[in-house]
C-alpha positions in Angstrom: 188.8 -44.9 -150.8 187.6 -46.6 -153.6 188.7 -46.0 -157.1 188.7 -46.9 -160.7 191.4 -46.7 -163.7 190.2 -46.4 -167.1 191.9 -46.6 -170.3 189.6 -45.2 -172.8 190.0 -44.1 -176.4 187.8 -40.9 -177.1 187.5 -39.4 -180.6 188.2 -35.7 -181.0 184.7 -35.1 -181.4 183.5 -35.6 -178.4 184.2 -33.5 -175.4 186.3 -35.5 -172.3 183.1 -34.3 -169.9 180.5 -35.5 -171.8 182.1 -39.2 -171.9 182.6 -39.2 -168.5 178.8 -38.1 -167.7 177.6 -40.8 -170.0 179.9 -43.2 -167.6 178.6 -41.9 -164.9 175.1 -41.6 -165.7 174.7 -45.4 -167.2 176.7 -47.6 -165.5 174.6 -47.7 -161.8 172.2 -49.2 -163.4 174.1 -52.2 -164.5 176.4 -52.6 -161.2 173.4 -52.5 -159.5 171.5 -55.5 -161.3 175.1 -57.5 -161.7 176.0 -57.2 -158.3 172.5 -57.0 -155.9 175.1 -56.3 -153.2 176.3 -53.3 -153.9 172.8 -51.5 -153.5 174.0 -51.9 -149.9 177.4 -51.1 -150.1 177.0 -47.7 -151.6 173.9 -47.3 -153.4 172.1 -46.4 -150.1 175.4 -43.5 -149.3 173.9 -41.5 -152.2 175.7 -43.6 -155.4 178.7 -44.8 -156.1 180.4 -42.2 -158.0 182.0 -39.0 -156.3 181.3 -35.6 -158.5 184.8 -34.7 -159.5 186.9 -36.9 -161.5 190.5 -36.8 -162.9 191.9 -37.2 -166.7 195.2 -37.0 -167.8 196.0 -36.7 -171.7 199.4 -37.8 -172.2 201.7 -38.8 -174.8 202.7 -42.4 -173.6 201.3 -44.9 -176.0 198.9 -47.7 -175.3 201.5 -50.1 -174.3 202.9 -47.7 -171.8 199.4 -46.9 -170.5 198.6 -50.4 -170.2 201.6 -51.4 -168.1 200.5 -48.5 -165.8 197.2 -49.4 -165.0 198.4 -52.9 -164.6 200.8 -51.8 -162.2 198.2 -49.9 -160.2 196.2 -53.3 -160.3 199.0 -54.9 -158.3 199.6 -52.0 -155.6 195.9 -52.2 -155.2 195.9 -56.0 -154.4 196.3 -55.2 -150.8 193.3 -53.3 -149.9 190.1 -54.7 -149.9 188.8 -56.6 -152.4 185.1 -57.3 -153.5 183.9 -60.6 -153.8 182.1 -61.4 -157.6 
């Protein structure tokens, strides 16, 4: 299944849910116009984002993050990639 890591800062004053709506909400539009191809791929399945989603607040800092997501870059490297 196909997934995405984020490392985002969000400000106490706004709410996790609302940032990931906004994600959610705008970014279609712009996958869709940078890569034509994906119209297929997903766009046509009902979208390309699922309705849940999972966050996790911890107290690592960014360098720790970082080398995390990085990490999960290179275990990933074996399933299949898209072509940009």
């Amino acid at each position: 299944m196909d997934h995405v890591h984020m490392v985002i800062v969000i400000p106490p004053r706004y709410a996790v849910a609302r940032v990931v709506q906004y994600i959610k909400s705008q970014s279609p539009k712009a996958l869709k116009a940078k890569f034509p191809f994906l119209q297929e791929a997903y766009f046509s399945r009902g979208g390309i984002w699922s309705r849940g989603y999972c966050v996790s607040c911890i107290g690592l800092d960014e360098k720790e993050i970082l080398a995390y997501v990085e990490h999960q870059e290179k275990e990933d490297k074996g399933q299949l990639q898209l072509a940009f």
